[in-house]
C-alpha positions as YAML, in Angstrom:
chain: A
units: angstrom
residues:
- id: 1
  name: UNK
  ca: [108.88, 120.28, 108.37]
- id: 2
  name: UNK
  ca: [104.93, 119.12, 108.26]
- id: 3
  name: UNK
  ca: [102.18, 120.69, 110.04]
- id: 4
  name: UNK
  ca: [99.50, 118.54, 111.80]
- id: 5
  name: UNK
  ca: [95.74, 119.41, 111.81]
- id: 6
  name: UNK
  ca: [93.04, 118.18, 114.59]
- id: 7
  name: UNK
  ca: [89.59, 118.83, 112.50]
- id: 8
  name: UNK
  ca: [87.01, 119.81, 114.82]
- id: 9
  name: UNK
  ca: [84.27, 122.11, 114.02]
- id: 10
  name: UNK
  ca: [84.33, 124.66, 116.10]
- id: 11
  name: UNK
  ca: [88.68, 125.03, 116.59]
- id: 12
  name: UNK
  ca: [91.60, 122.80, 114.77]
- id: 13
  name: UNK
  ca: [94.41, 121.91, 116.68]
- id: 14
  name: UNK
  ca: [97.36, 122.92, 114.94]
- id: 15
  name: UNK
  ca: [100.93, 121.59, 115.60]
- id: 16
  name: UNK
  ca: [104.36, 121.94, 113.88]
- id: 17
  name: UNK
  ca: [106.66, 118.85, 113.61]
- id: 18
  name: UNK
  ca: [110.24, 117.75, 112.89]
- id: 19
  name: UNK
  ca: [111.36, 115.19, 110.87]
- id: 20
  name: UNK
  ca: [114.79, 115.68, 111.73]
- id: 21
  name: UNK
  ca: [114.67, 115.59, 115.36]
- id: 22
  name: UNK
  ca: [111.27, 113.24, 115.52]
- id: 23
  name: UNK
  ca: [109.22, 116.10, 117.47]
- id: 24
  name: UNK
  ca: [106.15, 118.26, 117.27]
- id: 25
  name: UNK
  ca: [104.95, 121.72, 119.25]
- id: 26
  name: UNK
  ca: [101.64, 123.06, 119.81]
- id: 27
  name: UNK
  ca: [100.53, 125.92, 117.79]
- id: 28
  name: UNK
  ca: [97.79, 128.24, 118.06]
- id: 29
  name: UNK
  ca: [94.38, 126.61, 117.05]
- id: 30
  name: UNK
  ca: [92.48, 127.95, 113.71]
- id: 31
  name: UNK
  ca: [88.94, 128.95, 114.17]
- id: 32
  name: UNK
  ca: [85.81, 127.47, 112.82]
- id: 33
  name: UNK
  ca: [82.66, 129.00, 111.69]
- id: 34
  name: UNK
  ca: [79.39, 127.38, 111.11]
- id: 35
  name: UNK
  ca: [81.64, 123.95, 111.00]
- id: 36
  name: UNK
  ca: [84.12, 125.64, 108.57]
- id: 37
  name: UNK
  ca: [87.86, 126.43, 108.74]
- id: 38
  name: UNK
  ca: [88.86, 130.30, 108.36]
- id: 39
  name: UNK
  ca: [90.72, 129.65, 105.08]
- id: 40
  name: UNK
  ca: [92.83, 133.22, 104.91]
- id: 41
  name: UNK
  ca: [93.66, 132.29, 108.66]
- id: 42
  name: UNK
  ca: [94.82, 128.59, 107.07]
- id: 43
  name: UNK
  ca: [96.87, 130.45, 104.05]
- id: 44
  name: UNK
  ca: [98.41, 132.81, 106.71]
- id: 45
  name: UNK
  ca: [99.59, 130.07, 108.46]
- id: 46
  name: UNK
  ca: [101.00, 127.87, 105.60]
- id: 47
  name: UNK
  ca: [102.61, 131.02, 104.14]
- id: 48
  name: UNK
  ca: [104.21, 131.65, 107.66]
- id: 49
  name: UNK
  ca: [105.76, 127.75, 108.04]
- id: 50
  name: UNK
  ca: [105.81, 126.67, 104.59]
- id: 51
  name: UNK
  ca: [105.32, 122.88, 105.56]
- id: 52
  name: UNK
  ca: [106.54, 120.21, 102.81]
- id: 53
  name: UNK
  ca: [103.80, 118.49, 103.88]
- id: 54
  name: UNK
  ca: [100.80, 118.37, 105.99]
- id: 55
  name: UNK
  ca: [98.91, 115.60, 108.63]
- id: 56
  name: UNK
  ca: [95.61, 115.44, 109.51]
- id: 57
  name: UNK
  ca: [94.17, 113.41, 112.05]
- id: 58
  name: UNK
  ca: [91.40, 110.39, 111.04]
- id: 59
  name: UNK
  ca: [88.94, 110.04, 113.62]
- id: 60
  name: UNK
  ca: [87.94, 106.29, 113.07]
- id: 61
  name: UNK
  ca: [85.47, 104.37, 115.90]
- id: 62
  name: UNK
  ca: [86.94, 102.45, 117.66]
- id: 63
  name: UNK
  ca: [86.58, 99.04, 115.45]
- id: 64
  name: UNK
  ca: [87.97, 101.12, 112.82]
- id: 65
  name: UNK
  ca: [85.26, 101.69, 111.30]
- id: 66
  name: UNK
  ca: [84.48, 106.03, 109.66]
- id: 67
  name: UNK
  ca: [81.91, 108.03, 111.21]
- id: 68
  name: UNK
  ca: [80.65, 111.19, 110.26]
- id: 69
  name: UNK
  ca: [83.37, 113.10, 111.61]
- id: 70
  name: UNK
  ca: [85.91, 110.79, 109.25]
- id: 71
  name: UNK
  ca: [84.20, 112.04, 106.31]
- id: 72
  name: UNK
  ca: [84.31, 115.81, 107.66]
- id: 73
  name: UNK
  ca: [87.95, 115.07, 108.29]
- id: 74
  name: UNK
  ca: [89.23, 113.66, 104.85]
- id: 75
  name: UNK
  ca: [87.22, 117.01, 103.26]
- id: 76
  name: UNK
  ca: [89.19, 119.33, 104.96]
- id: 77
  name: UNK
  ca: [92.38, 117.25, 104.17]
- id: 78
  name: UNK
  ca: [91.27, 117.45, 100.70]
- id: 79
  name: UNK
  ca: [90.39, 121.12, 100.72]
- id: 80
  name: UNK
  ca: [93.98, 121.49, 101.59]
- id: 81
  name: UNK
  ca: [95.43, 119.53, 99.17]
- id: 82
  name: UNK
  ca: [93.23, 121.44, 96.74]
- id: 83
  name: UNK
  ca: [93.17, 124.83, 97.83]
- id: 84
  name: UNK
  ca: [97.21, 125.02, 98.49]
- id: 85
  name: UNK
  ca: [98.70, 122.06, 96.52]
- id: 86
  name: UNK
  ca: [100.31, 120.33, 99.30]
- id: 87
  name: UNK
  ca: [101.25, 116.90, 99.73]
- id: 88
  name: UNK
  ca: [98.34, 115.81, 102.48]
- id: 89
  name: UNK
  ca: [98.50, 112.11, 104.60]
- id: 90
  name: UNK
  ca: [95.63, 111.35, 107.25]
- id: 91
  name: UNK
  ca: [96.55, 109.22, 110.29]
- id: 92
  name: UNK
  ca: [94.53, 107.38, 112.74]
- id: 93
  name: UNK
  ca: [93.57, 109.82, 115.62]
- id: 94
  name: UNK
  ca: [91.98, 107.16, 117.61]
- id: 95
  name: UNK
  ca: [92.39, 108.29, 121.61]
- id: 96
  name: UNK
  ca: [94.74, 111.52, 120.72]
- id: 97
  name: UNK
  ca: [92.14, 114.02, 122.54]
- id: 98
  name: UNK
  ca: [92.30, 111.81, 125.59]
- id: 99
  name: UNK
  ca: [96.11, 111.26, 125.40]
- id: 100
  name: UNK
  ca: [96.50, 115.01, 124.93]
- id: 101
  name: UNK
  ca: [93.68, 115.55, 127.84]
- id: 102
  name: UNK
  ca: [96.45, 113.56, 130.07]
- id: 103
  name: UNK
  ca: [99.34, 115.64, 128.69]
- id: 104
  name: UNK
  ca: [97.35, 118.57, 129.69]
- id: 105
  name: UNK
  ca: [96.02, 117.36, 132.42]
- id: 106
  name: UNK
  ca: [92.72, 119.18, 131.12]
- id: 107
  name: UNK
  ca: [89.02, 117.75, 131.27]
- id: 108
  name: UNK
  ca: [86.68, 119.65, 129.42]
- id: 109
  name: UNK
  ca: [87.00, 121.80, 125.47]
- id: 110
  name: UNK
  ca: [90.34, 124.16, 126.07]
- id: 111
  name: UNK
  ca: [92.30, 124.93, 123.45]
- id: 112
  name: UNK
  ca: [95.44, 123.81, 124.51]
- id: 113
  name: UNK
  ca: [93.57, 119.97, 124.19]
- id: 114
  name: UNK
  ca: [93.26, 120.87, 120.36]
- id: 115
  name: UNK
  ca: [96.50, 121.71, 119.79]
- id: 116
  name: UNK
  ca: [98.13, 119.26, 121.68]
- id: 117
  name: UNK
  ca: [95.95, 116.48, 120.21]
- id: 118
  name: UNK
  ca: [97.62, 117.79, 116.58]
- id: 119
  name: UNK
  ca: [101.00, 117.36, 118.33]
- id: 120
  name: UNK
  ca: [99.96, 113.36, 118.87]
- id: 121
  name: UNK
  ca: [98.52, 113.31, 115.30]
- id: 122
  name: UNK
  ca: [102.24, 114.80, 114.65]
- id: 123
  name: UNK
  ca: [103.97, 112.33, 116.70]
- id: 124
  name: UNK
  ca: [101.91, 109.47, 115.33]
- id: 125
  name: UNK
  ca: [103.23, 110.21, 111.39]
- id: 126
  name: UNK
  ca: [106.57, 111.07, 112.59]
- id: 127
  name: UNK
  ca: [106.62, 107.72, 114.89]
- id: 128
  name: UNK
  ca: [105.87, 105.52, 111.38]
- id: 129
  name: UNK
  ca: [101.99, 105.35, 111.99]
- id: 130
  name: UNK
  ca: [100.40, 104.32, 108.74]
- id: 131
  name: UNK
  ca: [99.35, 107.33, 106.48]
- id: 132
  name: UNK
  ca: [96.35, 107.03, 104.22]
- id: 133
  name: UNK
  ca: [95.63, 109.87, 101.29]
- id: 134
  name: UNK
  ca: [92.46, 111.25, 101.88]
...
């Protein structure tokens, strides 16, 4: 069992995911304040699922190249690793808001976009994308 984490800085998209059976499910998003995660909302919810490990999404430009956002991204997956002691792997995020925008059929911030987009970050890893350590 992993758990998959969209990074955003005002709500992460949270998704469980399955190994076994190759699939992931929307969770409730974790809240954000002043670009930071609410970490005793973060323990409650490992505590709850007790992943083995955990995904979070690497939002690369489009060449491939980090941005700013990459950097914000590989701190929280290192906060995690830190704070918990979980095994942590980043995958390339490239176009999962807009896939999960279609899935949706959203336009526009809703927080059924940032979940689902951590159920394509889930998909991705489970799928064989390449995981970096952050």
């Amino acid at each position: 069992m992993l758990l998959a984490f969209d990074y955003g800085t005002r709500k992460i998209g949270v998704a469980s995911g399955n190994a076994l059976i190759g699939t992931a499910s929307p969770l409730p998003p974790l809240s954000c304040k002043n670009e930071q995660p609410d970490w005793q909302q973060m323990a409650a919810l490992l505590d709850e699922w007790r992943p083995q490990l955990v995904v979070v999404g690497l939002p690369l430009n489009m060449d491939g190249s980090e941005s700013h956002s990459s950097e914000r991204a590989r701190k929280f997956a290192r906060r995690i690793q830190g704070r918990f002691g979980l095994k942590v792997y980043m995958v390339d995020e490239r176009l999962s808001t807009r896939e999960a925008r279609e899935r949706t059929a959203t336009r526009g911030p809703d927080p059924k976009v940032d979940s689902m987009a951590a159920v394509v970050i889930a998909e991705g890893y489970l799928n064989g994308a390449e995981p970096v350590t952050p």
